[in-house]
VEXFIRO-82497 format. One record per residue (C-alpha): residue in three letters; y, x, z. Coordinates in steps of 0.02 Angstrom, whole numbers, plus 50000, padded with zeros to 5 digits. Each point is the difference from the previous one (the first is absolute). Layout:
BEGIN
AlaYXZ...
***
This chain:
BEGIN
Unk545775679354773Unk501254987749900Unk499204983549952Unk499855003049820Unk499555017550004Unk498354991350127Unk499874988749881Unk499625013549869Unk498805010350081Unk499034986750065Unk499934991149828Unk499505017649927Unk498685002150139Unk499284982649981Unk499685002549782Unk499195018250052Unk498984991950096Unk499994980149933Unk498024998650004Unk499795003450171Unk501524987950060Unk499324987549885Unk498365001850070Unk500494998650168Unk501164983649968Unk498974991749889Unk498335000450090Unk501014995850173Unk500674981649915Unk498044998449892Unk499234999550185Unk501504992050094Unk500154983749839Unk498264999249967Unk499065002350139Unk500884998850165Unk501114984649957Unk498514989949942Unk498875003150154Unk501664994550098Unk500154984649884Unk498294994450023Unk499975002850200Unk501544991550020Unk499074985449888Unk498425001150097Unk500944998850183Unk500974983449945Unk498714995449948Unk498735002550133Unk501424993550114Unk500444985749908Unk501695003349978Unk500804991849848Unk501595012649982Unk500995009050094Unk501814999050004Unk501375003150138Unk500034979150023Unk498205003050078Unk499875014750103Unk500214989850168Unk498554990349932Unk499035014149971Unk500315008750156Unk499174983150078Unk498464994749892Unk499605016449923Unk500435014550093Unk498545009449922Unk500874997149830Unk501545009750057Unk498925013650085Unk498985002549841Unk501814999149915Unk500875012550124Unk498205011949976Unk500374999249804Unk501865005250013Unk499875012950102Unk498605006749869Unk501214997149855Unk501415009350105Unk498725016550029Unk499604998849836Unk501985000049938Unk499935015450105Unk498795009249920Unk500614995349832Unk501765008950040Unk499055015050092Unk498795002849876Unk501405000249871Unk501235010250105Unk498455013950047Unk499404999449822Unk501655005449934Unk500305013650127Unk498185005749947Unk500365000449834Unk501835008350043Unk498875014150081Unk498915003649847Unk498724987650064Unk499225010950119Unk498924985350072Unk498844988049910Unk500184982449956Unk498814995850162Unk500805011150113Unk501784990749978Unk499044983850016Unk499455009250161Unk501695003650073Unk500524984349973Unk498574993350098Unk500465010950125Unk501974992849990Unk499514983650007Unk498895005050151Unk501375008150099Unk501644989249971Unk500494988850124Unk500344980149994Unk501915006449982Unk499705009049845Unk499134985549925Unk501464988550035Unk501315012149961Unk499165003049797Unk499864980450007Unk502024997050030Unk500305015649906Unk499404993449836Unk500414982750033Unk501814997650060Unk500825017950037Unk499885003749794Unk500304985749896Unk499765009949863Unk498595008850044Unk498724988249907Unk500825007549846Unk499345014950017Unk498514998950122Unk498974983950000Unk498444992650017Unk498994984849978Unk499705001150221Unk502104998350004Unk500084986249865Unk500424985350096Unk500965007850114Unk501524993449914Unk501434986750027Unk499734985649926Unk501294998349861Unk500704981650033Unk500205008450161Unk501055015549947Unk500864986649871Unk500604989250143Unk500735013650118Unk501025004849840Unk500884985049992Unk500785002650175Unk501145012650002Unk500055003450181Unk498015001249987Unk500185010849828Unk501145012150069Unk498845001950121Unk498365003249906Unk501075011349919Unk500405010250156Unk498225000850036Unk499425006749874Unk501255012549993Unk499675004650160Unk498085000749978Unk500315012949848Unk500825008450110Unk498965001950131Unk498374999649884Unk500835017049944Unk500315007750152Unk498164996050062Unk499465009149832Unk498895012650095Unk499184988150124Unk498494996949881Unk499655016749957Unk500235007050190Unk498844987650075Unk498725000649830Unk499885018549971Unk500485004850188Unk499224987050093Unk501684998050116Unk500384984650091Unk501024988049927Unk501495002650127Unk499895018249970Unk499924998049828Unk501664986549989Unk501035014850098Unk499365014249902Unk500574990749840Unk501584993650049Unk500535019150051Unk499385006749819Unk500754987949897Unk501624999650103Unk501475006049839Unk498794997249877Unk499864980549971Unk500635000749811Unk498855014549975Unk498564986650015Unk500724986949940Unk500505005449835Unk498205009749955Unk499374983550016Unk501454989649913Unk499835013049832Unk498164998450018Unk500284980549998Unk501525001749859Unk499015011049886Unk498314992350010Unk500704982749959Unk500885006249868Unk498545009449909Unk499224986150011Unk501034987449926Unk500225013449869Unk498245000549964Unk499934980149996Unk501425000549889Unk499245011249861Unk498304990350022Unk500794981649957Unk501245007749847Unk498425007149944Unk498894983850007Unk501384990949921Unk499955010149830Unk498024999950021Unk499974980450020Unk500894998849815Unk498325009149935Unk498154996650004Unk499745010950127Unk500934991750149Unk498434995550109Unk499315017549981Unk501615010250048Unk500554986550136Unk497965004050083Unk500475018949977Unk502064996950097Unk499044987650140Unk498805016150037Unk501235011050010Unk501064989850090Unk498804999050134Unk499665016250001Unk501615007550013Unk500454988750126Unk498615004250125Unk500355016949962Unk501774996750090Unk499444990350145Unk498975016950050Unk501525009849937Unk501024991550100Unk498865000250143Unk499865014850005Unk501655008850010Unk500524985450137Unk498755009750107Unk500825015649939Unk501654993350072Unk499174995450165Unk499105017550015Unk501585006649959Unk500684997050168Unk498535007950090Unk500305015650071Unk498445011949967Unk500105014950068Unk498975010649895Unk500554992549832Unk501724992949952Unk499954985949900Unk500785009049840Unk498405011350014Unk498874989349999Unk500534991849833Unk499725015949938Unk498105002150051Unk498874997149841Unk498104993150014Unk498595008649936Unk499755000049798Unk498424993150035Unk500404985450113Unk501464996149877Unk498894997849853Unk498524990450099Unk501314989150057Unk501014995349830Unk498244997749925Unk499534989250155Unk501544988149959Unk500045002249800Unk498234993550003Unk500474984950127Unk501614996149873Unk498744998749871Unk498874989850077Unk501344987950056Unk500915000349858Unk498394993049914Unk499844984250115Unk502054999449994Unk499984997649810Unk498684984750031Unk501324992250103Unk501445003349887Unk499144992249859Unk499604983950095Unk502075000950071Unk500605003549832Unk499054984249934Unk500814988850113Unk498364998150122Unk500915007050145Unk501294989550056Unk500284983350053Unk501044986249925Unk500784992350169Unk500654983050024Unk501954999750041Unk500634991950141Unk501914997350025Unk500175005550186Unk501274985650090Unk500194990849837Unk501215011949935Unk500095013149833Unk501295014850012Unk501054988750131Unk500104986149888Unk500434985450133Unk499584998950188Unk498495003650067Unk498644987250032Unk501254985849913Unk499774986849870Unk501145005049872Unk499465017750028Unk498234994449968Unk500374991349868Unk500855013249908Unk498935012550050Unk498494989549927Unk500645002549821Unk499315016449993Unk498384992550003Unk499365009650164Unk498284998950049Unk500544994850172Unk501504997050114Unk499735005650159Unk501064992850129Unk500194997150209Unk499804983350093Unk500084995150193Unk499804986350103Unk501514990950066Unk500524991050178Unk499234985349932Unk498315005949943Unk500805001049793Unk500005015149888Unk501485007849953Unk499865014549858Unk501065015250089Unk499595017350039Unk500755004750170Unk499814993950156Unk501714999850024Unk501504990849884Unk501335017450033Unk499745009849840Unk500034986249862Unk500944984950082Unk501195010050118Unk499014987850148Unk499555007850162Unk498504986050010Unk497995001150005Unk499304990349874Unk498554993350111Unk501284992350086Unk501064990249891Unk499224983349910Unk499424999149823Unk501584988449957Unk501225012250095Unk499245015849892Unk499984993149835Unk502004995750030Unk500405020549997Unk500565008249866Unk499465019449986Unk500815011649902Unk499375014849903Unk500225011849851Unk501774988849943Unk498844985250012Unk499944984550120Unk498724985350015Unk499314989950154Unk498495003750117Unk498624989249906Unk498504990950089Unk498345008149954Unk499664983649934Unk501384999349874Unk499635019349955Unk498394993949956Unk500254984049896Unk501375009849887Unk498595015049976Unk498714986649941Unk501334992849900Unk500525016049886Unk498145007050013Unk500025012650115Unk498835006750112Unk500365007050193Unk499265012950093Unk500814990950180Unk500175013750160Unk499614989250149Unk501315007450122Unk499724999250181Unk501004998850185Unk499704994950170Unk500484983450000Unk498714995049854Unk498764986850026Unk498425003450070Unk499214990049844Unk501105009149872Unk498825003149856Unk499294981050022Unk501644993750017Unk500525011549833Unk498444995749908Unk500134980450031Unk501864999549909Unk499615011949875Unk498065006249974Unk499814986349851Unk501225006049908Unk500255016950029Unk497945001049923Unk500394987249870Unk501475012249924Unk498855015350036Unk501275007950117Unk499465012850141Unk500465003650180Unk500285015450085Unk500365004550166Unk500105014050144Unk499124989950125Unk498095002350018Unk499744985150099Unk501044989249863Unk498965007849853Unk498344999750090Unk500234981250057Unk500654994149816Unk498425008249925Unk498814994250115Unk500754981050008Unk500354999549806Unk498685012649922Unk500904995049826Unk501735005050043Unk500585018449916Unk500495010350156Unk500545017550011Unk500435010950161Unk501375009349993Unk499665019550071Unk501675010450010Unk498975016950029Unk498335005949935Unk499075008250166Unk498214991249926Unk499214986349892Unk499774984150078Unk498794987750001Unk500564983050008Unk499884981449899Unk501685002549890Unk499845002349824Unk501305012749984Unk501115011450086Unk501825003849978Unk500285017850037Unk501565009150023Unk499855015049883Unk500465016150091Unk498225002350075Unk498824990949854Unk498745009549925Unk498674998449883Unk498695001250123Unk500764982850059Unk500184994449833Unk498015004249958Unk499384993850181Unk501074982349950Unk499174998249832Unk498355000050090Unk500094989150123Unk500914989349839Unk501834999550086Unk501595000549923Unk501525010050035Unk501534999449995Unk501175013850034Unk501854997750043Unk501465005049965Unk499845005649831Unk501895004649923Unk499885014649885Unk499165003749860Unk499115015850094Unk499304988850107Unk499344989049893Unk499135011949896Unk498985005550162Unk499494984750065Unk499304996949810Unk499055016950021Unk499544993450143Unk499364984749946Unk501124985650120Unk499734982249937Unk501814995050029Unk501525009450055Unk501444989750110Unk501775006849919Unk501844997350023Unk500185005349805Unk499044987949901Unk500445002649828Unk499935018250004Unk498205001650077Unk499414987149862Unk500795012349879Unk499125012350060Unk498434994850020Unk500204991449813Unk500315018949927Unk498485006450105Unk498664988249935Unk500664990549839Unk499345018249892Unk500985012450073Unk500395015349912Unk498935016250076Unk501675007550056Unk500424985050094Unk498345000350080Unk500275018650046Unk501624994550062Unk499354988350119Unk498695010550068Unk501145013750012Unk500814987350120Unk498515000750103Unk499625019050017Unk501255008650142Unk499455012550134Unk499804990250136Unk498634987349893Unk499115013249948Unk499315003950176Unk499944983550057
***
């Protein structure tokens, strides 16, 4: 069948029988957000803590492996929970539709029994195989099927950021992914042959790769006009929504119609994540050879009128319900209760490439715009000094093939670096400091690390700068545990945060605050921070999307390369916005993959 004429019957089949999908979808992500992933949340919380382990991070898993090797058993026993219970979500889903596809000649219980009996049967292979599936062969797979399990299986962005800035490294992210479409396509039947067949994996890999063999675009573009008209609807939808609220805000009624556009927004749009759900496992069942049923038939199999009706009224009344507690919320959102006014900190000293990074005159400049903080880098020299500089290394700014560990303090601060048309000398930590103090600005100062540091590094730091750095209310930060823990526990008074580049759990530790990298935060972090009374800060924070979910959220700070237009931003989200800018920004927040997250 040509990909739009699938596309058409399966859309058709899905609104004949919408309250069963729904029903299926929506129960499947009520038990997988609100149940499983808190149990996993609070047993992860309980081990550490039983264990005493403060975080866990790839810096300390040789640590772990020594001290507390029940940690990591506990640890290995929860993940290999949360991976069975990926794999039931995606069975249940997949044997659900076909179910439903058949006029739902089984019961609710007796799917949840076959997939029992799935789980029971596959093999380690077939749990690894759905795990790389999902995770690296389709990179766009979380589009379309996701779940809260899968959530932090992601790249880091700063990560993703910094291979694109190599081009030998970008063409070849590139080429991988290209290549895992490709073969994420051609493995298309390998789910459903070992779910609803219960073949080996191996079996299952050369079954697949003989069916789809000529028929690559086939697959590919059922899912790419899924994708295309999905997102498209949608912004459609959006569109009418805010043009609407802007000609209600003019008139007394502009809270009451902006509650009534929020609802439906929310509605509509977890009516498309199980849409869209939904016909992905059509695609994928779409490969499967069935030998007493083609897959054209089977669209074409109605449920009983009975089952139908139970069904819509089952998920009409649970819409009505929810929409009740939803309109609570909306209220409190649309009143400006729901989001938090962050701090701004100019990441590297530096607004829209305004001077070079971590540099006086770039400082300076950048300290006009009246940030909250400048955050900025500093490292210990030859000599036992501080010099304020990023990289280990002087190649990308100063054109120098030289460690900076290795040169003196006098030697450093005689380089000029270049960056963004701009030039300016290396500058002592101690000058940096002084000229901050001098224009009124305060610091949020990454303590950078390298081999050749001093044993007595944070004393040593602390002894030059602790007076001052408290006195002008500046704050440190750094990726070293054994730098933040021995700062806090030598100088209780001193503002530290640890810097975590990936969300696995919350830690427990003596910083005040922690500086997150974005891609994996979450509000559960956010709410677990707030009670133990931590800060955090996420980083980096460049566009305006971005900004407007980590103020959902509810970040104290956000690190950015963009100052002025993330103060501008948060300015027209809290200074009495109008209620289509606040539907704006929360429409910035909604997208399939958050919605089952």
């Amino acid at each position: 069948m040509r990909p739009w004429a699938f596309w058409q019957e399966a859309t058709r089949h899905f609104f004949n029988h919408w309250g069963s999908y729904v029903t299926l979808v929506f129960m499947t992500n009520i038990v997988v957000s609100y149940l499983a992933v808190p149990a996993f949340t609070w047993l992860t919380a309980e081990l550490m803590r039983w264990q005493h382990v403060p975080y866990i991070s790839y810096t300390n898993i040789g640590s772990l492996v020594i001290t507390h090797p029940l940690a990591l058993i506990g640890l290995a026993l929860i993940l290999l929970t949360i991976i069975t219970l990926i794999y039931w979500q995606f069975a249940y889903l997949l044997l659900g539709v076909t179910n439903i596809r058949h006029g739902r000649p089984q019961s609710s219980l007796a799917v949840l029994g076959d997939t029992v009996r799935s789980i029971a049967g596959a093999s380690p292979s077939t749990f690894l195989f759905f795990i790389g599936y999902f995770i690296v062969i389709i990179p766009f797979g979380s589009e379309l099927f996701s779940t809260p399990l899968l959530s932090k299986a992601k790249i880091p962005a700063f990560i993703v950021s910094y291979l694109m800035e190599k081009p030998l490294m970008a063409i070849a992210l590139g080429l991988f992914y290209v290549g895992a479409a490709y073969l994420g396509i051609r493995l298309i039947s390998v789910l459903p042959l070992m779910i609803l067949d219960q073949q080996h994996s191996h079996q299952a890999i050369r079954l697949s790769w003989q069916r789809t063999r000529g028929h690559f675009w086939t697959y590919l573009s059922r899912i790419l006009i899924t994708l295309a008209l999905v997102t498209a609807t949608v912004w459609i939808i959006y569109a009418a929504i805010y043009l609407a609220q802007l000609v209600a805000d003019r008139t007394h009624f502009g809270l009451a119609v902006a509650t009534i556009n929020l609802l439906i927004m929310e509605i509509i749009t977890e009516f498309i994540v199980c849409y869209t759900t939904v016909i992905f496992m059509m695609v994928i069942l779409s490969s499967h050879t069935d030998q007493r049923l083609t897959p054209t038939t089977l669209l074409r199999f109605h449920e009983p009128a009975k089952t139908k009706l139970r069904t819509r009224l089952f998920i009409t009344g649970g819409v009505i319900l929810i929409s009740g507690l939803l309109v609570i919320f909306n209220l409190v959102y649309l009143n400006g209760f729901a989001m938090s006014r962050p701090l701004t900190i100019a990441h590297r000293g530096v607004d829209h490439n305004n001077g070079v990074q971590n540099t006086i005159p770039a400082m300076v400049k950048t300290s006009r715009k009246h940030p909250d903080f400048v955050e900025m880098d500093v490292r210990e020299t030859k000599d036992h000094q501080f010099v304020v500089m990023h990289d280990g290394n002087l190649k990308a700014l100063a054109g120098l093939n030289r460690t900076v560990s290795k040169m003196t303090l006098k030697q450093l601060t005689a380089v000029t670096v270049t960056e963004n048309g701009y030039q300016a000398k290396i500058p002592s930590f101690d000058a940096y400091l002084n000229s901050a103090i001098k224009h009124k600005q305060k610091l949020l100062i990454e303590i950078k690390t390298s081999r050749r540091d001093s044993k007595d590094l944070p004393a040593l730091f602390y002894r030059q700068f602790g007076q001052r750095i408290m006195a002008n209310h500046d704050e440190v930060h750094t990726l070293s545990y054994g730098i933040m823990n021995t700062l806090k526990t030598a100088y209780p008074k001193l503002f530290v945060s640890y810097i975590m580049p990936y969300n696995l759990t919350f830690p427990h530790t003596k910083a005040n605050a922690y500086t997150m990298e974005s891609t994996t935060l979450n509000d559960t972090f956010i709410d677990q921070a707030e009670k133990n009374h931590k800060r955090v800060y996420a980083w980096d924070i460049d566009t305006v999307t971005q900004t407007d979910q980590m103020m959902f959220l509810g970040v104290n700070g956000v690190i950015t390369n963009n100052l002025s237009t993330i103060q501008q931003e948060i300015k027209d989200n809290t200074d009495h916005p109008s209620y289509a800018n606040l539907l704006l920004t929360f429409m910035n927040d909604l997208s399939l993959e958050s919605q089952t997250q």
